[in-house]
C-alpha positions, 0 to 999 in steps of 0.5 A: 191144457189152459184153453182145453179147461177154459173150453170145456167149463164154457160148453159145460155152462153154456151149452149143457147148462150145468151150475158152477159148483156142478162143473168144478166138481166134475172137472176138479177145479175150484168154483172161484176158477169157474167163475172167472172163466164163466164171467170172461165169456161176452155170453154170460150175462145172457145166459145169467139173465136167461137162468134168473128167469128160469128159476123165477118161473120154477119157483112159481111152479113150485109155490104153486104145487105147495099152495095147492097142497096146502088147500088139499090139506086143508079141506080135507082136515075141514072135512074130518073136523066136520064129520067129528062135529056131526058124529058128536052132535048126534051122539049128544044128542041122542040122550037127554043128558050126558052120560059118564062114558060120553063125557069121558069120551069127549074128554079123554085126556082128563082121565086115566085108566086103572086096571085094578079097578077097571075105571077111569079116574080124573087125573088128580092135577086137574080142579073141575066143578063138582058135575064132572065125574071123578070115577067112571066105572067100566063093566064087560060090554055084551056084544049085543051092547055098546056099552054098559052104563053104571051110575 
């Protein structure tokens, strides 16, 4: 019955190439046990080198498929930033000074809505210059206008 296992956990690592801890769950035996009847075989530092090289090249693979998922990521985050940029600029650009719904746009987290008021106020922790406007009021849009503008 000795040989029978020996016999198996060898054509198990060897031929099926399963990992150690693989072979002593399935067989249930120890991991320590499969080790030292893995290491009596006169193929094993072979198959060990055989294994090492295996890995190395699937994780260059690996390393590989990560990096160039990476780069996606970032060109497409480079893209989004881009057309931000140029949907601002033109915006911006589009009256000769900022208006108070445009600022708050570009500055959203500084301000909080009421609904009593229907206004935007800034958040009171926050010390801006005196440019900055504290309230911005917000009147019902016409569908025909984006906004309706009240200073």
């Amino acid at each position: 019955m000795k040989n029978d296992k020996t016999s198996k956990i060898q054509s198990l690592y060897f031929e099926k190439h399963l990992k150690q801890c693989e072979i002593a769950k399935q067989l249930n035996v120890s991991k320590q046990y499969v080790s030292k009847i893995v290491k009596e075989n006169e193929a094993y530092p072979f198959e060990k080198q055989r294994r090492q090289i295996e890995n190395k090249i699937k994780n260059t693979e690996q390393t590989k498929h990560i990096m160039r998922e990476k780069r996606e990521r970032e060109k497409m985050q480079t893209a989004f930033l881009k057309l931000q940029h140029k949907q601002a600029t033109e915006e911006l650009s589009a009256h000769k000074r900022l208006l108070n719904i445009d600022y708050k746009k570009f500055n959203s987290s500084a301000y909080r809505y009421n609904k009593k008021n229907n206004t935007y106020e800034l958040l009171e922790e926050l010390n801006c210059s005196y440019d900055v406007p504290t309230k911005i009021r917000m009147k019902a849009t016409l569908p025909t206008q984006k906004y309706s503008y009240r200073f």
